[in-house]
C-alpha positions in Angstrom: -9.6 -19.7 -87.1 -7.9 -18.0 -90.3 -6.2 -15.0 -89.7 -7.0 -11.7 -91.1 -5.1 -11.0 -94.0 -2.3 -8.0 -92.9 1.1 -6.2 -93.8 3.7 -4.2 -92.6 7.3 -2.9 -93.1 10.2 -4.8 -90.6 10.8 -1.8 -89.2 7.7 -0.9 -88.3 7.3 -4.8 -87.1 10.3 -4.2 -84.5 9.2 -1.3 -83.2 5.5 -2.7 -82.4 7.0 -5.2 -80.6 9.3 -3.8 -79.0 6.7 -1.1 -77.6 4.7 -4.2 -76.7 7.3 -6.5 -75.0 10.2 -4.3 -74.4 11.9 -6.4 -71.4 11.2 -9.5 -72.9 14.2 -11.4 -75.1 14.3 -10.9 -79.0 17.2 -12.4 -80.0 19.7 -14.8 -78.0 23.1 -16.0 -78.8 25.8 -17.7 -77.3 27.8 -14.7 -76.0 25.1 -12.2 -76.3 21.1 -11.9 -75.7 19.2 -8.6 -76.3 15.4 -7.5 -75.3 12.9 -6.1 -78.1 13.7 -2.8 -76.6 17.2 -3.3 -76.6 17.5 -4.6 -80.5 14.9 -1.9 -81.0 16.9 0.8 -80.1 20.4 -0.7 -81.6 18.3 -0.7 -85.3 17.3 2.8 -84.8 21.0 3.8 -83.9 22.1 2.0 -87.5 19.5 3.5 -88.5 21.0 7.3 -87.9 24.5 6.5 -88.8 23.2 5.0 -92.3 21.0 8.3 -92.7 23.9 10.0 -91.9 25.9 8.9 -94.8 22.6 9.3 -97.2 21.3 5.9 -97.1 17.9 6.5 -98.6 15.3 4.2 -100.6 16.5 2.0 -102.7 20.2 2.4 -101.6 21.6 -1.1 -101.1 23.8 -1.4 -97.6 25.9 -4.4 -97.1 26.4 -6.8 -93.7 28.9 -8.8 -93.7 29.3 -9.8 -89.9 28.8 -13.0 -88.2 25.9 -14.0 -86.6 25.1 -11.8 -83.7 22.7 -8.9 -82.5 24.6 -6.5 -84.4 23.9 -8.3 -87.6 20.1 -8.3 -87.0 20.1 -4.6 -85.7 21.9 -3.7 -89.0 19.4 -4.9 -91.0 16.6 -4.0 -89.5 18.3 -0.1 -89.9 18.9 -0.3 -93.2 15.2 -1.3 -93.8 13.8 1.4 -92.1 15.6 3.9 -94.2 14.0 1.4 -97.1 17.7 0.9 -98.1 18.2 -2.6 -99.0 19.7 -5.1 -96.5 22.2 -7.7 -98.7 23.7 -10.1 -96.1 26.8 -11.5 -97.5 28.1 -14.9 -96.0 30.9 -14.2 -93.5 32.8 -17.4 -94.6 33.3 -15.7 -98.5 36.9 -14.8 -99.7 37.9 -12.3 -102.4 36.3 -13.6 -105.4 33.3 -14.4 -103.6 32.8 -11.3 -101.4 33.9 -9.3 -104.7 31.1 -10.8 -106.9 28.7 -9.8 -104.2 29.9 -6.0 -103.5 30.3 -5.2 -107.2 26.6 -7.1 -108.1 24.6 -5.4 -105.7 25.9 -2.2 -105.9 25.8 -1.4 -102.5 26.8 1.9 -101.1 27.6 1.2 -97.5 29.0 -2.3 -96.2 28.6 -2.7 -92.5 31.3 -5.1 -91.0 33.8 -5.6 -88.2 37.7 -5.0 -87.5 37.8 -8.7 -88.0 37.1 -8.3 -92.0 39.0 -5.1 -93.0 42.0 -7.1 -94.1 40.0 -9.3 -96.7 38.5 -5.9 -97.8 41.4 -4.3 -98.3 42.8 -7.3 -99.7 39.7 -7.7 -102.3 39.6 -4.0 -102.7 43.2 -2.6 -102.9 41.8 0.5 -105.2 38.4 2.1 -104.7 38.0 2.1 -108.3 37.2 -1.7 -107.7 34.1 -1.1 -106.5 32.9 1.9 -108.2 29.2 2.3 -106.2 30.6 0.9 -102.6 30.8 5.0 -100.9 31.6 3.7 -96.9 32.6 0.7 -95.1 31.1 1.1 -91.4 33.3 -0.9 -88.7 31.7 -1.9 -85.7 32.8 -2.8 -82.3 32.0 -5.1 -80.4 29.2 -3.5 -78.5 28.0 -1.7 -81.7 29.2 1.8 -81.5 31.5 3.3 -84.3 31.9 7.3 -82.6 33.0 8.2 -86.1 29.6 7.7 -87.9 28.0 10.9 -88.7 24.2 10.4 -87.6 20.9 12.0 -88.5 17.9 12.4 -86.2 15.3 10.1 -85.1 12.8 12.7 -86.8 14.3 11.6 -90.2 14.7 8.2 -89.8 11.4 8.4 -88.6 10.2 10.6 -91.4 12.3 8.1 -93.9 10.5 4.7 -92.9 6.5 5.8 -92.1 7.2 6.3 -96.7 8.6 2.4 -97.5 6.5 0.5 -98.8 5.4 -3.1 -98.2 6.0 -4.6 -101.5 9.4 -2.1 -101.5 12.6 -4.5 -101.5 13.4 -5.2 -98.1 16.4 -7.6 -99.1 18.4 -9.2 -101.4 19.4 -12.5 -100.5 21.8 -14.6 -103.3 20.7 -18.1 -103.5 22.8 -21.1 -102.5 24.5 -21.6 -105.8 24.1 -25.5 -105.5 24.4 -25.6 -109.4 25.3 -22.3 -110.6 26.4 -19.2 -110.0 24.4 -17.0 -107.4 21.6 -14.6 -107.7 20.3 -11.9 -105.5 16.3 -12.2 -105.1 14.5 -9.6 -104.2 12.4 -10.3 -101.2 9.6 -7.7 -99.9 8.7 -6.1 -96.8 5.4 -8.0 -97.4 6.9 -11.6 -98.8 9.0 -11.8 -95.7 6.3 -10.6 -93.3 3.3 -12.7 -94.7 5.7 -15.8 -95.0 6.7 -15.1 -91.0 3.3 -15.0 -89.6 2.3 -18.1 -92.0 4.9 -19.8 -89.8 4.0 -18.7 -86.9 0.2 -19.5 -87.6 1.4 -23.4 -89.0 4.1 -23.8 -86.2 1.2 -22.2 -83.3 5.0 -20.4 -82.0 3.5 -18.3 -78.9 5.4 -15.8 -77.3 6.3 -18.7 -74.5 8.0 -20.4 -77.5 12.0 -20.4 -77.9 12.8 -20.9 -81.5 16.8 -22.3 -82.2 18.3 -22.7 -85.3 21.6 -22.7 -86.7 20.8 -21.2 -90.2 23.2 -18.3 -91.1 21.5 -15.2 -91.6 23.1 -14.6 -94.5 20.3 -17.3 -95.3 17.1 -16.4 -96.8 16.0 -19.1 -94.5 17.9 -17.9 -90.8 16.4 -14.3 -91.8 12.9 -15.7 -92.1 13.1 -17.5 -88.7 14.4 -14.2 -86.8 11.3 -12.9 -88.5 9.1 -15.5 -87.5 9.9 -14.7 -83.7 9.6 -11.2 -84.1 5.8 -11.6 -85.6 5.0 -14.1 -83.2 7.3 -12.4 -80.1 9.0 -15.1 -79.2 12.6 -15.5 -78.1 15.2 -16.4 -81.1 17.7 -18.9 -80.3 20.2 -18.9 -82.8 23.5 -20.9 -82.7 26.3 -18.2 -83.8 29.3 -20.1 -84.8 27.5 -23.3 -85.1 29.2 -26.1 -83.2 27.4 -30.1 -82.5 29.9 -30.4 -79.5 27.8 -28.0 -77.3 24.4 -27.3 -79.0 22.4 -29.9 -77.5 23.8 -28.2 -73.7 22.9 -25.1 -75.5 19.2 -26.5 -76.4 18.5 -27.6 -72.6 19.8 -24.3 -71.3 18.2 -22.4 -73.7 14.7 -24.4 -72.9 14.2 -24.8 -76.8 10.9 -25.5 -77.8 11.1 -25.5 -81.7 14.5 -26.7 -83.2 14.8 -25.1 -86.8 17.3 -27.6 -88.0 16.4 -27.2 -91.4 19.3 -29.4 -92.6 20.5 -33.0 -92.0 24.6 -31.5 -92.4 23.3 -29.4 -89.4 21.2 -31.9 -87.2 22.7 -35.3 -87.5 25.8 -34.4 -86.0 23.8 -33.5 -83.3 21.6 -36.6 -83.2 25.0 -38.6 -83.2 26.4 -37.4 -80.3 26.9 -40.2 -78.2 26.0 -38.6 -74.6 22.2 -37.7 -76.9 20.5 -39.7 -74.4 21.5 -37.9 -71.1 20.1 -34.3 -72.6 16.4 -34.0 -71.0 14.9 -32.6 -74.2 11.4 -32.7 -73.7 10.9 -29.4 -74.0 11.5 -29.8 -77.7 7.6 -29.7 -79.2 8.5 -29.0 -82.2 11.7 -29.9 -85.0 11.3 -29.0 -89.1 13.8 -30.6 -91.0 14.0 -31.7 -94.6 15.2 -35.1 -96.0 14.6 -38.5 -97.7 11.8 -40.5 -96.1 14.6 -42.9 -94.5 17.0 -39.7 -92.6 13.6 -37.9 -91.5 12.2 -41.2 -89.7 15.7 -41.4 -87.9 15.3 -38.1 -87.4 12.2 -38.9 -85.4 13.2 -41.7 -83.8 15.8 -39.8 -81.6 12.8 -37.4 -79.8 9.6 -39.1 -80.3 8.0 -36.8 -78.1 8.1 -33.9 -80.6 6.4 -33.3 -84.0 8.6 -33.5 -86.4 7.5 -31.5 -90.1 9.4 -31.1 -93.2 8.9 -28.2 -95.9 9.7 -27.3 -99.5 11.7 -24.2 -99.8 13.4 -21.9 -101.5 15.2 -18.7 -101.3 12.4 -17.6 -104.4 9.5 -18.1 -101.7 11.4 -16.0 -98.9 12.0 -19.9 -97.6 9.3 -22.1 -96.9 6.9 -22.4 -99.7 5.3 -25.7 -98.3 5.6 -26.7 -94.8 3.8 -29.8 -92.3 0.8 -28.9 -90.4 1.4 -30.0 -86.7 -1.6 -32.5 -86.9 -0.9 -34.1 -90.3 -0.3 -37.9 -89.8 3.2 -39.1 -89.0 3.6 -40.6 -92.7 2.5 -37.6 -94.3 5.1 -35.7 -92.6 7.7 -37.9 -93.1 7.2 -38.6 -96.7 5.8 -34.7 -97.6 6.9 -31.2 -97.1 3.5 -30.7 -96.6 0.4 -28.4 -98.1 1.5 -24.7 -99.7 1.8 -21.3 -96.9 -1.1 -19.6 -96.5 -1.9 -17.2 -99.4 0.6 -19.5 -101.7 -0.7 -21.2 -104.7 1.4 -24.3 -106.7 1.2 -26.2 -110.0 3.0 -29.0 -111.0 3.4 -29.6 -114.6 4.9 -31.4 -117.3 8.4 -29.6 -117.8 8.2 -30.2 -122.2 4.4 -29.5 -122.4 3.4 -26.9 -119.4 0.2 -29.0 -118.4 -0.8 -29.7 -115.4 -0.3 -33.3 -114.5 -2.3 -35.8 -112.3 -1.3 -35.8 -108.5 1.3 -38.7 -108.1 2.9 -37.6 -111.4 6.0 -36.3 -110.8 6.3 -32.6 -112.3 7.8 -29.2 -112.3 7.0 -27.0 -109.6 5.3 -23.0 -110.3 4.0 -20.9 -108.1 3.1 -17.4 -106.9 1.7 -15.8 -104.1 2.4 -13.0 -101.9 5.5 -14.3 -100.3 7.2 -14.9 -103.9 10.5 -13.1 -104.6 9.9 -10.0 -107.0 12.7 -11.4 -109.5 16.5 -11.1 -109.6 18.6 -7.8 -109.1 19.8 -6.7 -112.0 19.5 -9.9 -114.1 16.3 -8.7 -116.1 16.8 -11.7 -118.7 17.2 -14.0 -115.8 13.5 -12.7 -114.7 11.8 -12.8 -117.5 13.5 -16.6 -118.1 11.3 -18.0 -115.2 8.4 -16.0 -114.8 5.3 -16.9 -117.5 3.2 -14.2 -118.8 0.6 -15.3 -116.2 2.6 -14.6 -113.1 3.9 -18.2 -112.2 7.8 -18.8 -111.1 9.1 -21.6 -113.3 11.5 -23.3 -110.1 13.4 -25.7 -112.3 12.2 -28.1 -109.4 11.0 -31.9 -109.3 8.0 -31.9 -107.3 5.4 -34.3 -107.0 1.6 -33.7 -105.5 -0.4 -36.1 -102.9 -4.2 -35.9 -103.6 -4.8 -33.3 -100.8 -1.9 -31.1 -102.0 1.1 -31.7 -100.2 4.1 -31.7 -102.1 7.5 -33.5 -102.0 10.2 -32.3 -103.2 12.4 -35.4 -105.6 15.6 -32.9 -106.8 16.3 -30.3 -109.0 15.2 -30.9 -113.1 19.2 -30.5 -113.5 20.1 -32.8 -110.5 18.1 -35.5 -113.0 20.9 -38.3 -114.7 20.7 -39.3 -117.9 22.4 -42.5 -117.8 22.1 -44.5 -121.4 18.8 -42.7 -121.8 17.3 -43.8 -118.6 16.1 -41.0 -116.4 17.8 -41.4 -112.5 16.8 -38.3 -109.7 20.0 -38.7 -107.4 17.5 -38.2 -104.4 16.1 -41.7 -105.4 19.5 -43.4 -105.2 20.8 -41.1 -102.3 17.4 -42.3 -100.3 18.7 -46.0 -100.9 22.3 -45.3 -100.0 21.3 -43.7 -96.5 19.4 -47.0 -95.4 23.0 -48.6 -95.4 24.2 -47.9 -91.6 27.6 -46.8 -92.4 26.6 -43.6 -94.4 26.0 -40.6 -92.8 25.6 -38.0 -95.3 25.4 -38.6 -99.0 25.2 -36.6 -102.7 24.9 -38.0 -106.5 25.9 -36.4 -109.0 26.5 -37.2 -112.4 30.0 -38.3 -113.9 30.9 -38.3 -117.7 31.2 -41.2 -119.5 32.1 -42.5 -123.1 29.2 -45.0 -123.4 26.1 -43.9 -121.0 26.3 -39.9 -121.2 26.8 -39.9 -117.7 26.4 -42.2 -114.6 26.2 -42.1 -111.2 28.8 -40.9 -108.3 28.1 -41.2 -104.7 30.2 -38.8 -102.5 29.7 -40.5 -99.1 30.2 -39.3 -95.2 30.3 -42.3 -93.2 29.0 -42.1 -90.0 30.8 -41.7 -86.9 32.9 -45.0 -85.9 32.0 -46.4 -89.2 33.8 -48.3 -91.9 32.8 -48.6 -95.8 34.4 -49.4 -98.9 33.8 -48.6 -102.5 33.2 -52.2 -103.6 30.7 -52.5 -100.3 28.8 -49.9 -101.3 28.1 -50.7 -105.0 27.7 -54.2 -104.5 24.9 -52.8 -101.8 23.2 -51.6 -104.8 23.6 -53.9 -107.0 20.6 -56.4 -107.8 18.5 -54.0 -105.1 18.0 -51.0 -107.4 17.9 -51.1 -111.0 21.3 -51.2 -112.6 21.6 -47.8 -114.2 20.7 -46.5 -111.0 23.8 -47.4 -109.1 27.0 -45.5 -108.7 29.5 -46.6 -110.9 32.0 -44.6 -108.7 32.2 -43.7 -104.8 34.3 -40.9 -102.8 34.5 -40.9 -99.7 34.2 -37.0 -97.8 35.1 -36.3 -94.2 32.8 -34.1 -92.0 33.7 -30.4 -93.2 35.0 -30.9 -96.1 31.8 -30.9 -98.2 32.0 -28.0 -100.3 29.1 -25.9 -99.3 27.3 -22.7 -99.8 25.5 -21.5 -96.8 24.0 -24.4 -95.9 23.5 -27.0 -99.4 26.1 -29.1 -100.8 27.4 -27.7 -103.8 26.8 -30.0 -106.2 28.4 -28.6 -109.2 31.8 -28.6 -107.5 31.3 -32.4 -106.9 30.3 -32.3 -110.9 33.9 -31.2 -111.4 35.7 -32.6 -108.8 34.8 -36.4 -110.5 35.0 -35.2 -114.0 38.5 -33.5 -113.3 39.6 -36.8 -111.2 38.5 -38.8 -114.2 39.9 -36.9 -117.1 43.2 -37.1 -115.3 43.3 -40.0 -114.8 42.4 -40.7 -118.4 39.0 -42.9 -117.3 37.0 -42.3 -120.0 34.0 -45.1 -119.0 33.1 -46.5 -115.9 33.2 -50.2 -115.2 30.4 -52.2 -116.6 28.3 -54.5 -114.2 28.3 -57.0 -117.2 26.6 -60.1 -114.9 23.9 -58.5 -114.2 23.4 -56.9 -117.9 25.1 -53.4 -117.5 
């Protein structure tokens, strides 16, 4: 049965719930766990101390805390105010959290004792950041006694006028090969996108939803969101840590695992006590991948239905995701049909025309969950969305007969080696099936003769042993020839360089070119027997 087409403002969402299911859990974490009643009431109290400093609409208010109850409350304050929640990612630095503050503009930053020394260290003169009017510190049970506060009667008086296509929150994007933007996500986007997963995910209130997506994440937001619409427990991971999550899974009684990312889950997967962790409770895991990872994936709880999804932080997250009853291979080789209300094209990125399903094309769309475009970049905006409406992703997409799509890589994550076109997912889905590598990324290196050519940064898995020469020679003869990495790195566990939750890839970019150029390499080695 569809469901009736509906909208509302997060705050307003919170507080239904929490009238609704006040004793029962809303948001769980390792060291802390609060009711709908409980988070309620913490949001309303942000809520009065950001009215107190003149938070209104349109005001943007920082959170830069780690992931915890406090973070959530904050944000659901701010948007009750409709102020404009920017969750910065607590692992930035200077240059990082600087870019972020000055961008956004925000007026208040909400953070903990914990980060006052990299703010005064990125902001040793207020003239630094010229709009940022109070930084609010709070403690660890959420009270900060010197925050003037307004009245419930205003806050309440401020949120019944936001409205749901008002900005709700700026979320930057990954940055996996450029510098970040802030989307604009609406009360409505993130609201219609969290009860489309709830509807294609059937979570019921007797559901406990765990994932280990920051909430500095477009994504991690969603999936608070997502319980809150559906009132369901959410189960996030805090500091996220594969030596105790799958204790924290069975104690938990996880039903859905969010894992989202193979960087998160596989370490998980690989544990070697895996098989003494009664996990049947598990109905449900969404993660993303090459055909290969996502039937491991599988393989280790083939009691649950496992889905995949195309998203972005443009479609407030998911803009494709599995249905539960799709056939194994669809969800293992798809991310599945478009979110309710969505609507896709995939096209030919020189022409614009729409191209045959099974031809591989650029990905549009729009919809009601699509971003309202980039804050304060109004070029940017009008760059990728057509006079029509439609968000030009810059992604490779192809389309199955009944509509699912699959994400192949970005149009810039696309080799040009000697005039051949190579998508590094293609060659990082071959590397994966060898059973020493773990995690892998191409990217594209310079060279003299063929433009570029392939470089395979490799994590090997746990235990196992790889060389350079192993790898290529792998390749060699089994995919065609300009398809195989001419160069291999090896990476250990952590030291990928990431943002949020993607590899950067542009780092890697420079990394090989830089390594290279030193090293005065200016073409790679030639496989000359078998006509490279």
């Amino acid at each position: 049965m569809a469901r009736w087409i509906e909208a509302t403002t997060l705050g307003d969402l919170l507080d239904r719930r929490a009238t609704e299911r006040p004793d029962a859990d809303a948001v769980v974490f390792p060291d802390a766990r609060a009711s709908y009643a409980e988070l309620a009431a913490r949001a309303q109290r942000f809520a009065r101390r950001l009215a107190g400093f003149g938070v209104g609409p349109g005001d943007r208010v920082g959170i830069l805390l780690p992931a915890s109850v406090d973070l959530l409350a904050a944000l659901f304050g701010a948007v009750k105010l409709g102020a404009i929640a920017v969750p910065v990612n607590a692992r930035f630095k200077n240059v990082e959290l600087a870019q972020i503050v000055t961008h956004s503009g925000m007026r208040v930053l909400v953070t903990d004792t914990a980060s006052a020394p990299l703010l005064h260290e990125t902001f040793p003169d207020e003239a630094d950041a010229p709009e940022l009017r109070h930084v609010v510190l709070v403690d660890d049970d959420g009270d900060d006694p010197g925050t003037p506060e307004a009245t419930d009667a205003e806050v309440w008086a401020a949120q019944e006028s936001v409205r749901v296509r008002d900005t709700a929150v700026i979320v930057y994007t990954s940055g996996t090969t450029a510098a970040p933007k802030g989307a604009m996500l609406s009360h409505e986007a993130l609201y219609r996108l969290a009860t489309g997963i709830g509807d294609r995910m059937r979570i019921t209130p007797d559901d406990r939803v765990w994932t280990a997506i920051p909430l500095f994440h477009g994504g991690g937001i969603t999936f608070a969101l997502s319980c809150v619409a559906a009132g369901a427990p959410f189960v996030h991971a805090g500091f996220f840590d594969p030596g105790t999550t799958l204790e924290y899974l069975r104690d938990e009684r996880v039903t859905i695992a969010l894992a989202a990312f193979e960087t998160i889950w596989m370490p998980v997967l690989n544990r070697p006590d895996f098989a003494s962790f009664d996990l049947s409770g598990i109905r449900v895991v969404m993660a993303v991948g090459v055909p290969e990872r996502l039937r491991d994936m599988a393989s280790r709880l083939p009691h649950a239905v496992h889905v995949s999804c195309v998203a972005m932080t443009e479609s407030s997250a998911f803009l494709t995701l599995n249905r539960l009853d799709d056939p194994f291979e669809a969800r293992v080789t798809s991310g599945g049909h478009p979110m309710p209300g969505m609507r896709c094209r995939v096209v030919d990125p020189q022409t614009g025309a729409d191209v045959e399903p099974g031809t591989p094309g650029e990905l549009l769309f729009r919809g009601p969950n699509a971003f309202d475009g980039y804050f304060r970049d109004p070029e940017r905006t009008a760059e990728v969305f057509d006079a029509d409406g439609w968000f030009h992703s810059g992604d490779l997409v192809v389309a199955d007969p009944e509509g699912r799509l699959t994400f192949l890589s970005r149009l810039k994550d696309m080799l040009k080696v000697g005039g051949e076109n190579v998508a590094a997912a293609e060659v990082e889905g071959y590397l994966l099936t060898y059973p020493a590598v773990d995690v892998v990324a191409v990217v594209g290196a310079p060279d003299a003769y063929y433009v570029e050519v392939p470089a395979a940064f490799v994590q090997l898995a746990p235990g196992a042993t790889a060389t350079e020469e192993e790898l290529i020679e792998f390749c060699l003869g089994r995919i065609a020839t300009y398809r195989v990495p001419r160069y291999v790195r090896f990476v250990d566990a952590g030291e990928w360089p990431m943002s949020g939750t993607k590899i950067k890839k542009y780092v890697l970019r420079e990394r090989i070119a830089a390594e290279l150029e030193a090293a005065g390499i200016t073409e790679a080695p030639r496989f000359a027997s078998r006509r490279s």
